[in-house]
C-alpha positions as a Markdown table, in Angstrom:
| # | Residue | x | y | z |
|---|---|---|---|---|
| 1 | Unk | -16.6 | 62.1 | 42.0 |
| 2 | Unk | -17.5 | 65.4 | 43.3 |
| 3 | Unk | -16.3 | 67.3 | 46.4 |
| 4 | Unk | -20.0 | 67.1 | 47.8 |
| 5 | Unk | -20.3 | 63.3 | 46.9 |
| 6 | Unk | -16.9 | 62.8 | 48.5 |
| 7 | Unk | -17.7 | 64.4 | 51.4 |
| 8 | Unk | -21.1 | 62.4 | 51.9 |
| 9 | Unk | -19.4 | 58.8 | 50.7 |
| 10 | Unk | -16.4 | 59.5 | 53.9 |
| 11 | Unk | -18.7 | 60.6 | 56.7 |
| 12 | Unk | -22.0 | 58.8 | 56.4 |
| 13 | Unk | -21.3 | 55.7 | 53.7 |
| 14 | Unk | -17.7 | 54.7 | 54.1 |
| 15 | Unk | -17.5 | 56.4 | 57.9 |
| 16 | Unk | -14.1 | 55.6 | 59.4 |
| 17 | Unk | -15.6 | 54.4 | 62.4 |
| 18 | Unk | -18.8 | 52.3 | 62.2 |
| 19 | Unk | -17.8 | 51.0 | 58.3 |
| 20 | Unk | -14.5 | 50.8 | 58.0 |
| 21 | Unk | -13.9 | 49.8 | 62.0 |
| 22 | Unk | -10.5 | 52.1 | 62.5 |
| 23 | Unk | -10.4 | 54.0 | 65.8 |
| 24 | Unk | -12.5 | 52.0 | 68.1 |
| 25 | Unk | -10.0 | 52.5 | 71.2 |
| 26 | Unk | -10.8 | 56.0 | 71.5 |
| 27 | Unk | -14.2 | 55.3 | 70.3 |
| 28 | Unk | -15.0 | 53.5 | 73.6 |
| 29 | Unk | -12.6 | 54.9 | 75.6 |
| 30 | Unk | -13.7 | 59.0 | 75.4 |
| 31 | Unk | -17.6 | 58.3 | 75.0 |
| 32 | Unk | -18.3 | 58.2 | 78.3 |
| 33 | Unk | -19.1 | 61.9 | 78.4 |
| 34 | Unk | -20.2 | 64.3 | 76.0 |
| 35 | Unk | -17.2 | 67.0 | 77.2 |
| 36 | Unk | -14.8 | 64.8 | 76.5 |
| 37 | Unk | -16.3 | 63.2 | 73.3 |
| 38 | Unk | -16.4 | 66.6 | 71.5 |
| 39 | Unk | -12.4 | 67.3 | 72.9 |
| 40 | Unk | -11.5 | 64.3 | 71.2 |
| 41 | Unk | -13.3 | 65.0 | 68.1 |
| 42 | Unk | -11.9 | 68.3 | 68.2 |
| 43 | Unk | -8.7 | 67.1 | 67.8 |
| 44 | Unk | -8.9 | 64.1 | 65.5 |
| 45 | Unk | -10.4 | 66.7 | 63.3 |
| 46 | Unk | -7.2 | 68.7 | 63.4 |
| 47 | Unk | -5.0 | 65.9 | 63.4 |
| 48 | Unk | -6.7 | 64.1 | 60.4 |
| 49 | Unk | -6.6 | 66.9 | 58.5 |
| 50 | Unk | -3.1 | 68.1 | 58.9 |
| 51 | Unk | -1.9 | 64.4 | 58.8 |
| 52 | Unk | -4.1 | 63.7 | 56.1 |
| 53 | Unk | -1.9 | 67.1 | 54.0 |
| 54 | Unk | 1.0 | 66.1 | 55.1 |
| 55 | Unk | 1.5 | 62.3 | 54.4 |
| 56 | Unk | 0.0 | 63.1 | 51.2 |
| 57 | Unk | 2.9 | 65.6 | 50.7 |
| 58 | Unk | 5.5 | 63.4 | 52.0 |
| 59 | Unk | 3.9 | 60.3 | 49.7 |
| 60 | Unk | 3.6 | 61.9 | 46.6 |
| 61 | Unk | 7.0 | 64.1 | 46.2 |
| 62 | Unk | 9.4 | 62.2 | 48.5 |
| 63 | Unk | 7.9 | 58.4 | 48.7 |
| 64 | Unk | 7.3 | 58.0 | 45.1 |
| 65 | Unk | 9.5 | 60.4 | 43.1 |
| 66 | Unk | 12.8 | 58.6 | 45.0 |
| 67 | Unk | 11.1 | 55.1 | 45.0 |
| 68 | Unk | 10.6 | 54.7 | 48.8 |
| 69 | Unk | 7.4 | 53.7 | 48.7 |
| 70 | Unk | 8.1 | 50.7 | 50.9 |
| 71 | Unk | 8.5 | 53.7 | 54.0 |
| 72 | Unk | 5.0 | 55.1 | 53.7 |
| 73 | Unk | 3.9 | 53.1 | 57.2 |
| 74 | Unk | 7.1 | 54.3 | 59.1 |
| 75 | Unk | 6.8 | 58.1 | 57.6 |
| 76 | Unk | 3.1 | 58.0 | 58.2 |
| 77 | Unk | 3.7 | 57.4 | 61.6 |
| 78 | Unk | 6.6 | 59.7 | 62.0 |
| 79 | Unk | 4.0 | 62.4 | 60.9 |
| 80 | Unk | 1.1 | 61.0 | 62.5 |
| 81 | Unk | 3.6 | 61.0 | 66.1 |
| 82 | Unk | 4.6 | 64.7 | 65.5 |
| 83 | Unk | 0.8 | 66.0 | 65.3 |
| 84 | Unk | -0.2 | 64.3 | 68.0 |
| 85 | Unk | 3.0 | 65.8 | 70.2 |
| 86 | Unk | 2.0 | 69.5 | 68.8 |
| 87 | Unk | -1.6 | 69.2 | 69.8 |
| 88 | Unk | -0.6 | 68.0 | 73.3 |
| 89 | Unk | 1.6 | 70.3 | 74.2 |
| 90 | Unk | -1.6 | 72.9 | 72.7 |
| 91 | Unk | -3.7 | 71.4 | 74.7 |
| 92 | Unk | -1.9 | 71.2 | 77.8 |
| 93 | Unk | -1.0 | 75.0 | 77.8 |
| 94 | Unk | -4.2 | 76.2 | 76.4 |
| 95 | Unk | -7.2 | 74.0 | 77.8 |
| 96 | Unk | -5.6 | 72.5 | 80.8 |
| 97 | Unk | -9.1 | 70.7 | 81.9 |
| 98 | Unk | -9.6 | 68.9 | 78.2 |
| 99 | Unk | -6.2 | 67.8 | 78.3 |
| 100 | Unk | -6.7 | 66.4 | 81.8 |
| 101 | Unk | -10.3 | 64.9 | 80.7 |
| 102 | Unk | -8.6 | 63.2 | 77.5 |
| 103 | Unk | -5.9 | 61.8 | 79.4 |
| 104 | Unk | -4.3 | 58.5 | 78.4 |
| 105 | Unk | -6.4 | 59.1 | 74.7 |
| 106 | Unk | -4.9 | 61.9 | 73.2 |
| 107 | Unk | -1.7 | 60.1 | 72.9 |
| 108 | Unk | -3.2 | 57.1 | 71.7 |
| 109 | Unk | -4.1 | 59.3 | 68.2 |
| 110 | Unk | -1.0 | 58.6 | 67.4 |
| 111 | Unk | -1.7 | 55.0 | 67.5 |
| 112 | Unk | -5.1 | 55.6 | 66.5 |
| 113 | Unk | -6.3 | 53.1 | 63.4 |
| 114 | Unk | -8.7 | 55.9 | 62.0 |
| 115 | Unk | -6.0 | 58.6 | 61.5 |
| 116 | Unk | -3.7 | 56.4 | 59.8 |
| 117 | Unk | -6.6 | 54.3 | 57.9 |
| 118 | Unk | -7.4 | 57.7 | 55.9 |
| 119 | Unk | -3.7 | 58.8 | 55.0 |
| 120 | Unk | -3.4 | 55.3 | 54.0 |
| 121 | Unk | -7.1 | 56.0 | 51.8 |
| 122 | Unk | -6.0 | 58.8 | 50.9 |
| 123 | Unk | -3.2 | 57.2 | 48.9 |
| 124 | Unk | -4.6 | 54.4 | 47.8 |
| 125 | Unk | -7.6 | 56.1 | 46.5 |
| 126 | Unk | -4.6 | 58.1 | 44.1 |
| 127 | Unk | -7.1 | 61.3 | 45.7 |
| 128 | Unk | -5.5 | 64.6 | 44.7 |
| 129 | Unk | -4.2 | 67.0 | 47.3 |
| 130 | Unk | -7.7 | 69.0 | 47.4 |
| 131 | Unk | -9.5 | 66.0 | 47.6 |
| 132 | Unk | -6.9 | 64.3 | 50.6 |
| 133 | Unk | -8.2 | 67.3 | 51.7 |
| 134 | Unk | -11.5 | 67.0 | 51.8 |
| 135 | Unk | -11.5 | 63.5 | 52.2 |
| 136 | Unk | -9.7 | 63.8 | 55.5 |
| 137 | Unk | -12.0 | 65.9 | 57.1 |
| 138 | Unk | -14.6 | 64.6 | 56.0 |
| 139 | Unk | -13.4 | 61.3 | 57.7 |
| 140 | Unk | -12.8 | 63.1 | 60.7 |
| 141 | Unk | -16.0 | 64.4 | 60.9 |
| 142 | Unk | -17.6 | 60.9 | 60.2 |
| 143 | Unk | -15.7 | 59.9 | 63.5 |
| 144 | Unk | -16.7 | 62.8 | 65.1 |
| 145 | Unk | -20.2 | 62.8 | 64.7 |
| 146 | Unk | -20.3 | 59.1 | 65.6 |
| 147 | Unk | -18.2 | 59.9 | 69.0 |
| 148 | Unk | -20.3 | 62.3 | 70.1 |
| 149 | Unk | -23.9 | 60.6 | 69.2 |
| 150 | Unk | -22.1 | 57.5 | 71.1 |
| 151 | Unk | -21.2 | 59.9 | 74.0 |
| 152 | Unk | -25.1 | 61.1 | 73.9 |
| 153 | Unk | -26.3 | 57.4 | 74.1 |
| 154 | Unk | -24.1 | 56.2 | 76.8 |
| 155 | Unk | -25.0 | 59.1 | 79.3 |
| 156 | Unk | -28.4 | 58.2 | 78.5 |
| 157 | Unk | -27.4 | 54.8 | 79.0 |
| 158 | Unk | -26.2 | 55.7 | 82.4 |
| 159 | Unk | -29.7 | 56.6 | 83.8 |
| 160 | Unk | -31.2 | 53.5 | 82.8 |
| 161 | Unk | -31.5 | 50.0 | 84.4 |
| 162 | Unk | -28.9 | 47.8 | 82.2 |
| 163 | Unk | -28.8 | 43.6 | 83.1 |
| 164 | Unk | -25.8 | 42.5 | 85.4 |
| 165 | Unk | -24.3 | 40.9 | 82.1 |
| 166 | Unk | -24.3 | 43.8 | 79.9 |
| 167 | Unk | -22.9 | 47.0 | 81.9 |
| 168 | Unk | -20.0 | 48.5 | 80.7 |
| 169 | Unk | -18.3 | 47.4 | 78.0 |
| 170 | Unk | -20.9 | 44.8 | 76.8 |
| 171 | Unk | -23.6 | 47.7 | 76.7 |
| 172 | Unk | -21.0 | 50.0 | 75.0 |
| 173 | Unk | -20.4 | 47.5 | 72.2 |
| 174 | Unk | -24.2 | 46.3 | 71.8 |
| 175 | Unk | -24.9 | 50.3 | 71.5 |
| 176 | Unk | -22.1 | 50.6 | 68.9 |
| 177 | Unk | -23.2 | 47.9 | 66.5 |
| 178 | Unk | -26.6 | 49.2 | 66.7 |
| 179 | Unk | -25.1 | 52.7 | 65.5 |
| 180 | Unk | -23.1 | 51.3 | 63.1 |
| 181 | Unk | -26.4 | 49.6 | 61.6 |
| 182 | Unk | -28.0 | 52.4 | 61.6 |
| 183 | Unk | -25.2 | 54.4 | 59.5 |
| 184 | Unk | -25.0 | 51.0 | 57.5 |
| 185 | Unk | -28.7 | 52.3 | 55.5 |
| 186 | Unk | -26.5 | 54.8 | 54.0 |
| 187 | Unk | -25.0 | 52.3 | 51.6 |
| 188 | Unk | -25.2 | 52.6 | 48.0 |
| 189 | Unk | -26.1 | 56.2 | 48.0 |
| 190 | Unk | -22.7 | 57.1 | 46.9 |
């Protein structure tokens, strides 16, 4: 498989998000505005992709040459954790008001389903470091783009007249699986 096919199969066909279901915490938790949808993206972007590096790293010359294989979770994590911390601590001392906006959520990427989900692809897949590369932003992308067309939907989901039984959370989820439908036509192109 190519790099171009790669990148199309991980953000529109096998999107982290609305096809493989990782990272919906986040997904409903920073959607409510577009500022903060595109912060968040921002920064599973950079996490994913650094994450994505390094576990590969860690996997393929520590992990498997001294037969640890049974750690990948716990050093995924490890890695996963540390990112997270480093962009915080960026974030906090450079963009005060995104860091303030993103609040409980940024550290939730270290819990976050859809940053682990592709180191864990990423290894299964046997991907080589170029294409854990590519393959990790390209997944963070994927959930990018479907934050921020959420985000787009749900401020224009504020403005309209919703029934008593479906505000909120029930809208947010109806709006979701109709997304995720929507991104489902791309199946089989890859």
């Amino acid at each position: 498989m190519g790099y171009f096919e790669l990148i199309i199969a991980c953000i529109f066909v096998n999107n982290i998000l609305l096809a493989q279901f990782l990272g919906n915490c986040p997904f409903l938790g920073t959607s409510k505005k577009m500022e903060t949808a595109m912060g968040m993206s921002m920064a599973v972007i950079f996490v994913m992709v650094l994450a994505g590096a390094i576990t590969w790293i860690v996997y393929t010359y520590i992990l498997v040459r001294y037969d640890l294989v049974y750690l990948r979770t716990i050093a995924f994590i490890v890695v996963i954790a540390s990112l997270v911390q480093f962009v915080e601590m960026f974030l906090k001392k450079s963009i005060p008001a995104l860091y303030a906006g993103l609040g409980i959520f940024l550290p939730l990427i270290t819990t976050n389903c859809a940053v682990m989900g592709a180191c864990v692809l990423n290894v299964d897949k046997e991907y080589t470091f170029v294409q854990a590369l590519v393959a990790s932003f390209a997944y963070a992308v994927g959930f990018g783009l479907a934050l921020v067309l959420f985000a787009g939907v749900r401020e224009r989901i504020l403005l309209a007249r919703v029934p008593k039984p479906l505000q909120d959370t029930s809208i947010g989820l109806v709006t979701a699986g109709i997304i995720a439908l929507a991104f489902y036509t791309f199946k089989g192109m890859v």
